[in-house]
C-alpha positions in Angstrom: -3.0 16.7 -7.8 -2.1 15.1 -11.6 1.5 15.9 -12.4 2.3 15.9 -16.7 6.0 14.1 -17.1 8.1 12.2 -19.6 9.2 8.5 -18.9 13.0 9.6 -19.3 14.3 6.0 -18.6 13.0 2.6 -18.2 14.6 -0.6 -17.8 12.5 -3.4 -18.4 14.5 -6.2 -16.7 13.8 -4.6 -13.3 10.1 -3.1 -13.9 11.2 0.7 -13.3 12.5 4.2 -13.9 12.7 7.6 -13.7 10.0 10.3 -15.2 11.2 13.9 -15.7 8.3 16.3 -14.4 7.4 19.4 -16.7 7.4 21.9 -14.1 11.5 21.1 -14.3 11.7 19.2 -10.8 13.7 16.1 -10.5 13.3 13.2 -11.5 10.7 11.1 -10.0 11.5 7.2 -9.2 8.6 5.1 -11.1 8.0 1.2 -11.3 5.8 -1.0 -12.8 3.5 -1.4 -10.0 2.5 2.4 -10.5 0.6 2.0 -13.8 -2.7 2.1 -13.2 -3.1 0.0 -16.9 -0.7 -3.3 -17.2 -1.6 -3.5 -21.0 0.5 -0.8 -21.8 4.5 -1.6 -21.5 6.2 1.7 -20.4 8.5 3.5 -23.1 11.3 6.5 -23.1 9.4 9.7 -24.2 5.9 8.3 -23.1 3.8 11.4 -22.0 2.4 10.3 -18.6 0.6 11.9 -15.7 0.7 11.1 -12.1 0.6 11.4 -8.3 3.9 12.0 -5.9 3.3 9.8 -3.2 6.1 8.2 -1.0 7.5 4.4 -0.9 7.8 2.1 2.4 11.3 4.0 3.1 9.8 7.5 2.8 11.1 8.2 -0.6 9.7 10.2 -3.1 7.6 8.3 -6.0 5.2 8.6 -8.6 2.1 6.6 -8.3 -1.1 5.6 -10.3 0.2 6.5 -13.7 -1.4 6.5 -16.8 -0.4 7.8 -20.3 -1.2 10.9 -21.5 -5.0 11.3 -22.9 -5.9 8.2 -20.7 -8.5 8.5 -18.0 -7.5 8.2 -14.6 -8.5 5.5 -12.3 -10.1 6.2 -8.8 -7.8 4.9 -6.1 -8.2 2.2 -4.2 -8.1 3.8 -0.9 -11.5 6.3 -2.8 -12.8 2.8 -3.2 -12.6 2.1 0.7 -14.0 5.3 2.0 -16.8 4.8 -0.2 -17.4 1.5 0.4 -17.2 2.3 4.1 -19.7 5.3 4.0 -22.4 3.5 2.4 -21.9 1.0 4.9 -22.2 3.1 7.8 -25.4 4.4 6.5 -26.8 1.4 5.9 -26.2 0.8 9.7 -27.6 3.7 10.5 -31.0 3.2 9.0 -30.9 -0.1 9.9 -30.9 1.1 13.2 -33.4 4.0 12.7 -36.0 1.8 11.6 -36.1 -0.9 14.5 -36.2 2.3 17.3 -39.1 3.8 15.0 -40.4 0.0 15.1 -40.5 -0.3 18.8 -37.9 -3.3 18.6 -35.1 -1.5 19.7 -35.3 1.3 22.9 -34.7 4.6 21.5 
């Protein structure tokens, strides 16, 4: 689920800062690494919207932001799974057609 914030501060030198959530939650930890588009440099009182998510430690996050209006950008793990289903179903029909061949036993 999208979440609408405001980049409340930013600190360039270390790539990352804090967005305030509209629904009046805390603030949420953000870095650079988040954005989902590296043309655009972060600014205090960009409109944004994101996903919580969780860092190595377990903390909360934001991740794949983009500014407000922009599009977002399927995941990377949405990627995988589809890259992995058409793969597996290629396997499968693969598989069909030599046991409706006769090449392999069915």
């Amino acid at each position: 689920m999208r979440i609408n914030g405001k980049i409340k501060h930013w600190n360039r030198q270390k790539a990352y800062g804090f967005i305030t959530p509209e629904s009046g939650e805390d603030d949420v930890f953000i870095h650079i690494r988040a954005f989902q588009n590296n043309s655009h440099k972060p600014a205090i009182g960009q409109q944004v919207t994101f996903e919580m998510s969780t860092d190595k430690r377990g903390r909360p996050c934001a991740a794949n932001v983009t500014l407000q209006g922009e599009k977002p950008v399927a995941s990377a793990q949405t990627n995988q799974k589809k890259f992995y289903l058409i793969g597996a179903i290629i396997i499968l029909a693969v598989v069909a057609i030599l046991a409706l061949a006769g090449v392999l036993p069915i």
